[in-house]
C-alpha positions as CSV (number, residue, x, y, z in Angstrom):
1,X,-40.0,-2.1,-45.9
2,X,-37.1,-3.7,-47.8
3,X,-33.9,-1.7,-47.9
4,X,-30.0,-3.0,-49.0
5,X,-27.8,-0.1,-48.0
6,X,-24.3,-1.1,-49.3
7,X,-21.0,0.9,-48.6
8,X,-19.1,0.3,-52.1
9,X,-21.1,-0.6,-54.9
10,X,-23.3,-3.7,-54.2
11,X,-21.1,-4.6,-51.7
12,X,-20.3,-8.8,-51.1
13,X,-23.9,-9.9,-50.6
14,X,-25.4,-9.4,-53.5
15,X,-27.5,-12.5,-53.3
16,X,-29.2,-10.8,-50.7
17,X,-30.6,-8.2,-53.0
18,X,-31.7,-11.0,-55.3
19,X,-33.8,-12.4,-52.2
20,X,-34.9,-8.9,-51.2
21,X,-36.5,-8.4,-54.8
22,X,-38.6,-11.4,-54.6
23,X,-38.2,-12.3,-58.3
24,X,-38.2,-8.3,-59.7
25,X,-36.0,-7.7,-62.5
26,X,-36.5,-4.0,-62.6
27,X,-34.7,-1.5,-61.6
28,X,-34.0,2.4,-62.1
29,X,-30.6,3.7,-61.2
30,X,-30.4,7.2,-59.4
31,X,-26.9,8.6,-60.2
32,X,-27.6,12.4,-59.1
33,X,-24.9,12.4,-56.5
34,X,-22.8,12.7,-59.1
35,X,-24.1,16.1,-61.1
36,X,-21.2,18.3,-60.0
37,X,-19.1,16.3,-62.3
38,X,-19.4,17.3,-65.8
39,X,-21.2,14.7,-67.9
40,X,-18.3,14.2,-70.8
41,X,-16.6,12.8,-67.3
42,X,-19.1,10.7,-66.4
43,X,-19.7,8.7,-69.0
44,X,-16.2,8.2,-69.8
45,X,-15.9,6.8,-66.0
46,X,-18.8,4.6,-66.7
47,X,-17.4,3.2,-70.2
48,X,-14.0,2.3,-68.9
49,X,-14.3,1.8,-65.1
50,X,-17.5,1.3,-63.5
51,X,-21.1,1.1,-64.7
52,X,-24.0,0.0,-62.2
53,X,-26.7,-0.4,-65.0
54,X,-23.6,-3.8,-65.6
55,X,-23.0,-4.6,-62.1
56,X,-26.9,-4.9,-61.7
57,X,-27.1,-6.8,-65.1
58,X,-24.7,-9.6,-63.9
59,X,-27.2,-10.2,-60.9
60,X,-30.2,-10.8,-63.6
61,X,-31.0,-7.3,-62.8
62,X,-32.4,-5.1,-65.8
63,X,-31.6,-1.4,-65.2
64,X,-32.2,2.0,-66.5
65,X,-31.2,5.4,-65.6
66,X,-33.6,7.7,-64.2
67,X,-32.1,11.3,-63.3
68,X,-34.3,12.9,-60.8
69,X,-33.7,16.1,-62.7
70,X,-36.1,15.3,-65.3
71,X,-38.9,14.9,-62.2
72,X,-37.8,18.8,-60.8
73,X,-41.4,20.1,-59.5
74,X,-42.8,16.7,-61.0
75,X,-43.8,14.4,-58.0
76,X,-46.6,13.2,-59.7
77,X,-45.1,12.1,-62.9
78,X,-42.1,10.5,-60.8
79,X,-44.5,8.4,-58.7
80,X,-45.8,7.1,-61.5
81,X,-42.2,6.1,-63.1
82,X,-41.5,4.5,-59.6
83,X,-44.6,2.5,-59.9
84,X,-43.1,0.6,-62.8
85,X,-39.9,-1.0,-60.8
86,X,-38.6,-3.5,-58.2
87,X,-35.4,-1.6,-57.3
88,X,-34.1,1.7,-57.2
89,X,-30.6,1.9,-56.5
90,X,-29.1,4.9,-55.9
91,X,-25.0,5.8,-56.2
92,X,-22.5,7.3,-54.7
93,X,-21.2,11.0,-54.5
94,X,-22.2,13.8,-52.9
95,X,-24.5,12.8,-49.9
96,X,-26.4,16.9,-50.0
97,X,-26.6,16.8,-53.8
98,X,-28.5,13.9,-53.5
99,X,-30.4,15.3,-51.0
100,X,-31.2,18.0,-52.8
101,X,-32.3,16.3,-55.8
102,X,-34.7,14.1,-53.7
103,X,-36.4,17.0,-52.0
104,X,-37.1,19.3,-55.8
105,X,-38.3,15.8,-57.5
106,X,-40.3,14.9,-54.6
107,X,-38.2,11.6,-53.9
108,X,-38.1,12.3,-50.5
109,X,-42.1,12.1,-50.0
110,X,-42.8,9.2,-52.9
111,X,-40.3,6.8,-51.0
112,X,-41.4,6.6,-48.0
113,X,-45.1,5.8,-49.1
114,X,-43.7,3.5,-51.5
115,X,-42.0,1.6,-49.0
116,X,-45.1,1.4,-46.9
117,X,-47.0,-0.1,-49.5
118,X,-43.8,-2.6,-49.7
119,X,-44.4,-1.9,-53.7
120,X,-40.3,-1.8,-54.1
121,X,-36.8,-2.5,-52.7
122,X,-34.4,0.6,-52.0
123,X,-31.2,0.2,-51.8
124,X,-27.8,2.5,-52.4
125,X,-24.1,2.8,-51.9
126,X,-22.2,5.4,-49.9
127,X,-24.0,8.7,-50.4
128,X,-27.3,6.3,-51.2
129,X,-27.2,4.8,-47.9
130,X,-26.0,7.7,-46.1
131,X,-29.6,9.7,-47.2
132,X,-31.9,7.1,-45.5
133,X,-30.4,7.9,-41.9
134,X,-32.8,10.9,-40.5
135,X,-29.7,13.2,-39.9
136,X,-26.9,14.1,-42.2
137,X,-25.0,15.7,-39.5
138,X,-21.5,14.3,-39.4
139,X,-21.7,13.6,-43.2
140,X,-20.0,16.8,-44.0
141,X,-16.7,15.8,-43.1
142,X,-17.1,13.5,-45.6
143,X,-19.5,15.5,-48.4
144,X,-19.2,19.5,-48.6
145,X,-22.6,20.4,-48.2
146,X,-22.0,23.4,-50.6
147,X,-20.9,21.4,-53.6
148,X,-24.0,22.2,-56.2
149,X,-24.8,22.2,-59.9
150,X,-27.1,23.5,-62.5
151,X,-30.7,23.3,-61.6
152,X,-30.1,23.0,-57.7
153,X,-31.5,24.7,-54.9
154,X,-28.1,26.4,-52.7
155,X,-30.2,25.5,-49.2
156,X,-28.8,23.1,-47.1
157,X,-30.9,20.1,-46.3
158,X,-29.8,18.4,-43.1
159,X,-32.6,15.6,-42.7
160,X,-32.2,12.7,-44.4
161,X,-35.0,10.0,-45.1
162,X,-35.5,8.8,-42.2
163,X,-35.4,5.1,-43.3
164,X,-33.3,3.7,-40.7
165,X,-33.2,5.2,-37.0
166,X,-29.2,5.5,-37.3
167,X,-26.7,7.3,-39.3
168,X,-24.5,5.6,-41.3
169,X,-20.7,6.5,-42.0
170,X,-19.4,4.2,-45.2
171,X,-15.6,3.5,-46.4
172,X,-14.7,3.0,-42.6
173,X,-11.2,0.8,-42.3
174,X,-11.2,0.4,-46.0
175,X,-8.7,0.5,-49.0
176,X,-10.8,4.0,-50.1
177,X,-9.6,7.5,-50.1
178,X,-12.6,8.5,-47.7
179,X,-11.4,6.3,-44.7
180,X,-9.7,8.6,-43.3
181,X,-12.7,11.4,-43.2
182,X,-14.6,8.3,-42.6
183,X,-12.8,7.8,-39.1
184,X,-13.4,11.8,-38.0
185,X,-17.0,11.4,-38.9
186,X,-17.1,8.6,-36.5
187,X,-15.4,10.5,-33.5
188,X,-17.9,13.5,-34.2
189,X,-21.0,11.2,-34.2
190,X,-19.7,9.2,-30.8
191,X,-18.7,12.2,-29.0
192,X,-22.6,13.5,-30.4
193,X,-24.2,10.7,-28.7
194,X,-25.7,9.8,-31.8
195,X,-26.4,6.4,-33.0
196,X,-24.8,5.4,-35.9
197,X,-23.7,2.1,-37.9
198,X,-20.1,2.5,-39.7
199,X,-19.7,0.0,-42.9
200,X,-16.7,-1.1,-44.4
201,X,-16.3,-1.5,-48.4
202,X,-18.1,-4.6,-48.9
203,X,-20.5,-4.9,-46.0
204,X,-24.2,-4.6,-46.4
205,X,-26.9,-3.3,-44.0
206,X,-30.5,-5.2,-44.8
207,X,-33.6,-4.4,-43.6
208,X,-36.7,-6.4,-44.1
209,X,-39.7,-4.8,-41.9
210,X,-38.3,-4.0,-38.6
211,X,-35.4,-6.6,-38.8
212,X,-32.1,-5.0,-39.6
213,X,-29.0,-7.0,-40.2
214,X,-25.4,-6.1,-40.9
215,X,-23.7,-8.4,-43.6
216,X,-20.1,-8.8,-43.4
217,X,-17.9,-10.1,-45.8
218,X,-17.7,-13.3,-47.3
219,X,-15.8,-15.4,-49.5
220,X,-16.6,-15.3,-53.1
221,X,-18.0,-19.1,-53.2
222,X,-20.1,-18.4,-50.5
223,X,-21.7,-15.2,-52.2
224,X,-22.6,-17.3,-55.1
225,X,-24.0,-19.9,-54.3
226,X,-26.1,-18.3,-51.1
């Protein structure tokens, strides 16, 4: 199992991800967390302020959209879209969206055996890292559960993807307007006993196999030529 779970974007080890991929290029980018904003919106944001498909592209990663919406009651025909990549990455939003969209595409399922097989690297950003913990409990003081759009199912879905045995809580201590709901879903998830791993922007949590290691921040010149 590879995994790069980032808390902003791909965070300040990007280099890592270049390792993780082994020399894959490919990548599809899962933006679903984002389908409660209306799409004239979107891709205004992503001309003028931030694009992943670019950020990916100035690592020498080649990347393509793939809306899990088009795979709705599909598994099949999404398994066999994930076959032909190296990398999904998956962005930020709304943590439950995203979970929703994973369960009615069949995401959820495909995954996992994927990243048995080792046949690909996930990795995500804020609500795409928060979905691989196996608990999203905690995450709705961050995310409103309820938020939905066209297409969705209105259930709540409370597990995440059990990737990584912990939760994880991003934007903690950082320049972001979710540290401060960042910090209350830390007291709730101490005072719940559960484990958990907070991240601030710019860290990186990596897993390869059973290894797990949290990247902290370093100076540009180290980052590029790592």
């Amino acid at each position: 199992m590879r995994l790069y779970l980032s808390s902003y974007r791909l965070g300040a080890s990007a280099f890592r991800l270049r390792k993780l991929l082994k020399g894959g290029r490919r990548a599809a980018v899962i933006q679903n967390a984002l389908d409660f904003i209306p799409a004239e919106a979107r891709r205004a944001y992503e001309a003028n302020i931030y694009d992943p498909k670019a950020e990916l592209a100035d690592w020498g990663i080649e990347a393509e959209e793939l809306d899990l919406r088009d795979y709705f009651g599909q598994p099949h025909t999404l398994k066999e879209a994930l076959a032909k990549i190296d990398l999904v990455w998956v962005v930020g939003g709304n943590a439950f969206l995203l979970r929703r969209a994973m369960r009615q595409s069949g995401f959820d399922r495909i995954i996992g055996e994927l990243l048995r097989e080792d046949a690909l690297v996930y990795g995500g950003f804020n609500a795409g890292a928060v979905v691989a913990a196996p608990s999203l409990q905690g995450i709705d003081i961050m995310d409103d559960p309820r938020q939905l759009a066209s297409g969705y199912d209105d259930v709540v879905i409370w597990d995440g993807l059990s990737l990584v045995d912990f939760s994880i809580v991003p934007h903690y201590r950082s320049d972001h307007n979710e540290a401060e709901a960042a910090e209350r879903a830390v007291s709730f998830l101490e005072k719940s006993e559960v484990p958990f791993q907070p991240l601030r922007d710019g860290e990186v949590i990596i897993v390869e196999a059973r290894n797990v290691t949290l990247l902290p921040v370093l100076p540009e010149a180290m980052r590029r030529s790592a």
